[in-house]
C-alpha positions in Angstrom: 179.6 44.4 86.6 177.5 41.4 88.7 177.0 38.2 86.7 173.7 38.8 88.6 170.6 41.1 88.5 166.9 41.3 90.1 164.3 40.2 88.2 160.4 39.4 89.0 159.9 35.8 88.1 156.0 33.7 88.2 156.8 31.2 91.5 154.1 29.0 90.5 150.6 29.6 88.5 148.7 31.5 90.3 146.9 35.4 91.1 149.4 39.1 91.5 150.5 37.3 94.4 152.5 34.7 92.9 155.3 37.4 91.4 158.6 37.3 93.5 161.4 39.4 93.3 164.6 37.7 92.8 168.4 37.6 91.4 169.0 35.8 87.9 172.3 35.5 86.0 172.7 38.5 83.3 171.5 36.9 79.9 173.9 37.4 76.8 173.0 38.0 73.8 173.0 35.4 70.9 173.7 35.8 67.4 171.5 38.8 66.1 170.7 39.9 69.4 171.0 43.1 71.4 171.1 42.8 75.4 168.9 46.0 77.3 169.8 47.5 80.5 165.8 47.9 81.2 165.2 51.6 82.3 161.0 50.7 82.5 158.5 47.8 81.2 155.6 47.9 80.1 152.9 45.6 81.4 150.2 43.6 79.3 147.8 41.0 79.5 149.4 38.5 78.3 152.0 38.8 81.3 149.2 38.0 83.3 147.9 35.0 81.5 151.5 33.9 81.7 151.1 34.1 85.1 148.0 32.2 85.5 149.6 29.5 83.7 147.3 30.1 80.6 150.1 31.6 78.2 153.2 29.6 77.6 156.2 31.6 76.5 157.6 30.2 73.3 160.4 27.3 74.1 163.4 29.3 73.3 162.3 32.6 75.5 162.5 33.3 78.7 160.5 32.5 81.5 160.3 35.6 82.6 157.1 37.7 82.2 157.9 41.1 80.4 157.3 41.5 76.2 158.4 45.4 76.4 160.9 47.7 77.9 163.0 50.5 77.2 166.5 51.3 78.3 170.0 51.7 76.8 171.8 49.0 74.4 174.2 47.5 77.0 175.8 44.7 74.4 175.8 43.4 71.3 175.5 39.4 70.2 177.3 38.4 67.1 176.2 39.5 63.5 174.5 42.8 64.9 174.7 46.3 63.1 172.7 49.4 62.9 172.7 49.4 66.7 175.6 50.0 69.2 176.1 49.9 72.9 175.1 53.0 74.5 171.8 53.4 72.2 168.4 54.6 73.6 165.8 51.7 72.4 162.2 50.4 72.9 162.0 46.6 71.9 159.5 44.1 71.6 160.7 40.9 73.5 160.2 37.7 73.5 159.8 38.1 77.2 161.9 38.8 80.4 161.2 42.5 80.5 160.6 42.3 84.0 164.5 42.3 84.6 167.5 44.7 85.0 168.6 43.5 82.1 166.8 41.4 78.3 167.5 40.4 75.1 165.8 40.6 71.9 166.3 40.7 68.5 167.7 43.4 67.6 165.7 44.0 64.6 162.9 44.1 67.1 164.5 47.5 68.4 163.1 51.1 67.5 164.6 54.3 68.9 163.1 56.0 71.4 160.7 58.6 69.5 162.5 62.7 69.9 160.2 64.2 72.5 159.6 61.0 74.8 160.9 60.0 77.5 162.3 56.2 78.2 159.4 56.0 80.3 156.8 57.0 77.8 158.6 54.5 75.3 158.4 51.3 77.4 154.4 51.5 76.3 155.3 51.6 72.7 156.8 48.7 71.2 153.4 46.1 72.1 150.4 47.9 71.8 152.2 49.6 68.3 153.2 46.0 67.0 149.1 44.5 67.4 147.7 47.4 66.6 149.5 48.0 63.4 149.9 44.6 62.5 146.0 43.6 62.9 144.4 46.8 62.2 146.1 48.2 59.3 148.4 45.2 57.8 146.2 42.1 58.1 142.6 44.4 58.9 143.8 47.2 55.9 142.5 50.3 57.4 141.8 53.2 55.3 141.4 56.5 55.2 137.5 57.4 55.8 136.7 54.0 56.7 134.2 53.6 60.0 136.7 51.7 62.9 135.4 50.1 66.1 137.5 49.0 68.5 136.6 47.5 71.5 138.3 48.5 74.9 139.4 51.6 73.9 140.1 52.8 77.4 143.1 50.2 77.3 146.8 50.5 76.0 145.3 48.7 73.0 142.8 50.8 72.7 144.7 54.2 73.2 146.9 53.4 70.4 144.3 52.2 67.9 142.3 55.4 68.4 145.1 57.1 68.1 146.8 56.1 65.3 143.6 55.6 63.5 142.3 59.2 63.8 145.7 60.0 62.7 145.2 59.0 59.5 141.8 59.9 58.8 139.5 56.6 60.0 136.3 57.7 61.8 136.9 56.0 65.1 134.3 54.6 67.4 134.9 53.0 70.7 133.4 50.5 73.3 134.1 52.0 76.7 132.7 50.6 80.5 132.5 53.8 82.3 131.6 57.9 81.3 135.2 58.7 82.8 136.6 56.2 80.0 134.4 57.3 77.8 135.9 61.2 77.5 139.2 59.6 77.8 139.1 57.9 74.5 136.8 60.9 72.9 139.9 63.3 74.0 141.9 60.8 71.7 140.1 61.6 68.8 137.2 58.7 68.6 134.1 60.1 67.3 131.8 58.4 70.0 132.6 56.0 72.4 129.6 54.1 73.4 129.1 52.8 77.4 129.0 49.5 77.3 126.6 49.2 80.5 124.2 51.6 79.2 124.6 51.5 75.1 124.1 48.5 72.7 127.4 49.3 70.1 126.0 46.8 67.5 122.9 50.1 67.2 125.1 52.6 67.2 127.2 50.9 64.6 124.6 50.3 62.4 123.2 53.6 63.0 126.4 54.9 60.9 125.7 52.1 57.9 128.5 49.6 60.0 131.6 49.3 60.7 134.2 48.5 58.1 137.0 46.9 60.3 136.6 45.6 64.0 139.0 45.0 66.5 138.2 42.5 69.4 139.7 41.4 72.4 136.2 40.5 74.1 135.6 37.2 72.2 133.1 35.2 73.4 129.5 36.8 73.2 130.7 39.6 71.1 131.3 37.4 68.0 127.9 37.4 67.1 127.2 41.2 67.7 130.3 42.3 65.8 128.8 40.4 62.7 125.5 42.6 63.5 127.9 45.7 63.4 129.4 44.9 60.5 128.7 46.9 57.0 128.3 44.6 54.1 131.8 43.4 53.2 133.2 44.4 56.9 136.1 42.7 58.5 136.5 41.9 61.8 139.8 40.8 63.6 140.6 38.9 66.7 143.6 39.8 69.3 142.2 38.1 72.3 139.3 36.2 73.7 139.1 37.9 77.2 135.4 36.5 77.5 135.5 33.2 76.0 137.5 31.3 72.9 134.5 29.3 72.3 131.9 31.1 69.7 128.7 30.4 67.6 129.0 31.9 64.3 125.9 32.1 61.6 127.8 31.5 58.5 125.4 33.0 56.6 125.4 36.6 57.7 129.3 35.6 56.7 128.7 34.3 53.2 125.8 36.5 52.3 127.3 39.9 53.6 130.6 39.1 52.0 132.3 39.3 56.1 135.7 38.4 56.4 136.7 37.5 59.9 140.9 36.8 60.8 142.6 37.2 63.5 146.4 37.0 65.2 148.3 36.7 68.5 152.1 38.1 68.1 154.4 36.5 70.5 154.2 33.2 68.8 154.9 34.4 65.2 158.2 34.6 63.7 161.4 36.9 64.0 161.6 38.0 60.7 157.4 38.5 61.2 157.9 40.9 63.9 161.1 42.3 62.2 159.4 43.7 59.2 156.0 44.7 61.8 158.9 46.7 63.2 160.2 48.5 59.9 156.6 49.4 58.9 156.1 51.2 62.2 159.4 53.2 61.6 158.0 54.2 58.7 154.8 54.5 59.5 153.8 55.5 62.7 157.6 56.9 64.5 156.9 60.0 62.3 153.1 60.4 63.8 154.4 60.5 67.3 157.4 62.9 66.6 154.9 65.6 64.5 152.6 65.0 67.9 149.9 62.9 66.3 150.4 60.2 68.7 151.3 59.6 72.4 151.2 56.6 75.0 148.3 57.2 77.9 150.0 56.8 80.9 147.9 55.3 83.7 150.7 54.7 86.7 154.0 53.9 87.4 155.1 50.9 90.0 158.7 49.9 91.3 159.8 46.7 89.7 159.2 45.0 93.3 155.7 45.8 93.6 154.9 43.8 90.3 152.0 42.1 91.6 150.6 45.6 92.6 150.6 46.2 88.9 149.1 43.0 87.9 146.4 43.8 90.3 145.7 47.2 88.7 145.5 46.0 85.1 143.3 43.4 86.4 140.8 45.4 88.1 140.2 47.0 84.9 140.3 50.6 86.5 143.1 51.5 84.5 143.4 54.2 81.5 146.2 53.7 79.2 149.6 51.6 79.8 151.1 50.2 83.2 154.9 50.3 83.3 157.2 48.8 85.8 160.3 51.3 86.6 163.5 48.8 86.8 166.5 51.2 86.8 167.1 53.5 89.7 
C-alpha cells in the first residue's frame, strides 16, 4: 500500500473555492483508535465554517475538513476490541473525512444499519449524534409532546423529524420553500410552516406551544422561540447561523418556567461522544432497520469537486444530506 493518499485540504480561509485536492501521508491509528478506508463523507456545516476560518478543529484533530464517513475498518490502534479489520462502519470523527483514509475512536464506530448502503450510512453518524444528543438526551423528548424544529428541510432536520415521529412526538417544522415544505410533511411532521409566508411563533401557539425547540437560526429567532414556547417549554441551541448575539426577556424565562440549553459536539469529550454512540445503538439503529428511519439523500459529488459540494449546501437549495464519494 502507498504511505500516501488524496485528500481535500482548506488552502487558506476562504469561500468553496479555497478546497484543493491533494496527497497526505496515510494516518495511523493511536491507542483506542480504528483507521477507515473512506468509501463516502458526509458534508456539514460546520466543514464549511472550518473553511471560512470560523470553526477551529480541536488541537489534537486533524486539519482536515470531514466529521463523517463510512467505509471498511482498514486497521486497528492499540487497545481496540469489538471491531476488526475488514468491518463495515459509519463513524463520527474528529475530522479528516474528506480523505481516502481517517481515524477515530473506535468507540465512535456504529455498523452500517442491514438495509443501507455505505453511501446512505456516511449521513448517519452527525446528524444522529446532535439530534439525539440535544433533542432527546439534554432536550428530553417525549412521547406526545409538541416538537419544533427549525430547518427541517436540512440533514438536521430530516433526522429530527424523523426520529421524532418515530417515537410518537407531534412534529412541526420551519421550512423556506412549498417544495421543502412536503418534503418534511412526507417525513412525518404534522405541518411545516413557510417561513416567507407563515409566522411559526402563531402556528405554535395555535397548538398551546411547543414543548422542546431545536435551533440552528440563532439570532432573531431567540426571542420568537420564547413566544412559541408552552409554559415550562425548553428550547436548545445547535447553531447560531443568523447571529450569536441575542436579547433575551428574562422574564417570559422566569415567569413561564422556560429552560433554554444548548450544545456543539465536536468540542466535547471522547468518552461524551462514546456513550452518545451506545444510546443510538440502542436506540435509534433498531428504528432504521424496522424502516422507521432513513437518511434524505440530496446529491452525490466526487471527492475532487468538494468545493461544488460546499457550494450546494451553501446555497441552501439542498434537501437532506451531501456526501462526498472517496473510493472508486
Amino acid at each position: 500500500m502507498s504511505a500516501m493518499m488524496r485528500a481535500v485540504e482548506i488552502a487558506k480561509p476562504g469561500g468553496p473555492e479555497v478546497l484543493t485536492l491533494v496527497e497526505r501521508p496515510i494516518p495511523v491509528p493511536g491507542y483506542g483508535q480504528v483507521r477507515i478506508r473512506v468509501a463516502y463523507a458526509g458534508v456539514n456545516r460546520p466543514d464549511a465554517l472550518q473553511r471560512a476560518g470560523m470553526y477551529a478543529p480541536p488541537p489534537t484533530a486533524s486539519d482536515l475538513p470531514g466529521l463523517e464517513a463510512s467505509g471498511v475498518v482498514d486497521a486497528l490502534g492499540e487497545g481496540v476490541s469489538g471491531l476488526s479489520a475488514g468491518d463495515e462502519v459509519c463513524a463520527l470523527l474528529p475530522g479528516g473525512g474528506y480523505a481516502d483514509y481517517a481515524v477515530t475512536p473506535a468507540a465512535h464506530c456504529l455498523p452500517v444499519p442491514k438495509g443501507l448502503s455505505l453511501k446512505e450510512a456516511a449521513c448517519l453518524p452527525e446528524t444522529c449524534f446532535t439530534v439525539w444528543s440535544n433533542v432527546f438526551m439534554r432536550g428530553g423528548l417525549k412521547a406526545g409532546e409538541r416538537f419544533l424544529v427549525h430547518g427541517g428541510s436540512s440533514g438536521i432536520g430530516t433526522t429530527a423529524i424523523q426520529i421524532a415521529t418515530a417515537l410518537g412526538a407531534r412534529v412541526f417544522t420551519t421550512a423556506g420553500s412549498t417544495e421543502k415544505c412536503k418534503a418534511c410533511r412526507s417525513l412525518g411532521a404534522e405541518q411545516a410552516i413557510n417561513y416567507h409566508e407563515d409566522d411559526f411563533v402563531l402556528a405554535l401557539r395555535a397548538e398551546g406551544g411547543a414543548n422542546l425547540i431545536l435551533d440552528m437560526v440563532g439570532g432573531p429567532y431567540f426571542e420568537r422561540n420564547l413566544k412559541a414556547l408552552a409554559d415550562e417549554g425548553r428550547l436548545v441551541q445547535i447553531a447560531f447561523l443568523q447571529g450569536a448575539k441575542i436579547e433575551a426577556n428574562l422574564s417570559q424565562i422566569m415567569m413561564r418556567r422556560l429552560t433554554f440549553t444548548g450544545s456543539t459536539l465536536r468540542p466535547q469529550s471522547d468518552l461524551a461522544k462514546a456513550a452518545i454512540a451506545k444510546e443510538l445503538l440502542e436506540n435509534v439503529w433498531s428504528l432504521i432497520e424496522a424502516g422507521k428511519f432513513r437518511p434524505v439523500m440530496d446529491r452525490e459529488f466526487d471527492l475532487a469537486n468538494a468545493s461544488d459540494a460546499h457550494a450546494r449546501m451553501e446555497s441552501s437549495a439542498h434537501i437532506g444530506k451531501i456526501v462526498l464519494k472517496v473510493a472508486g
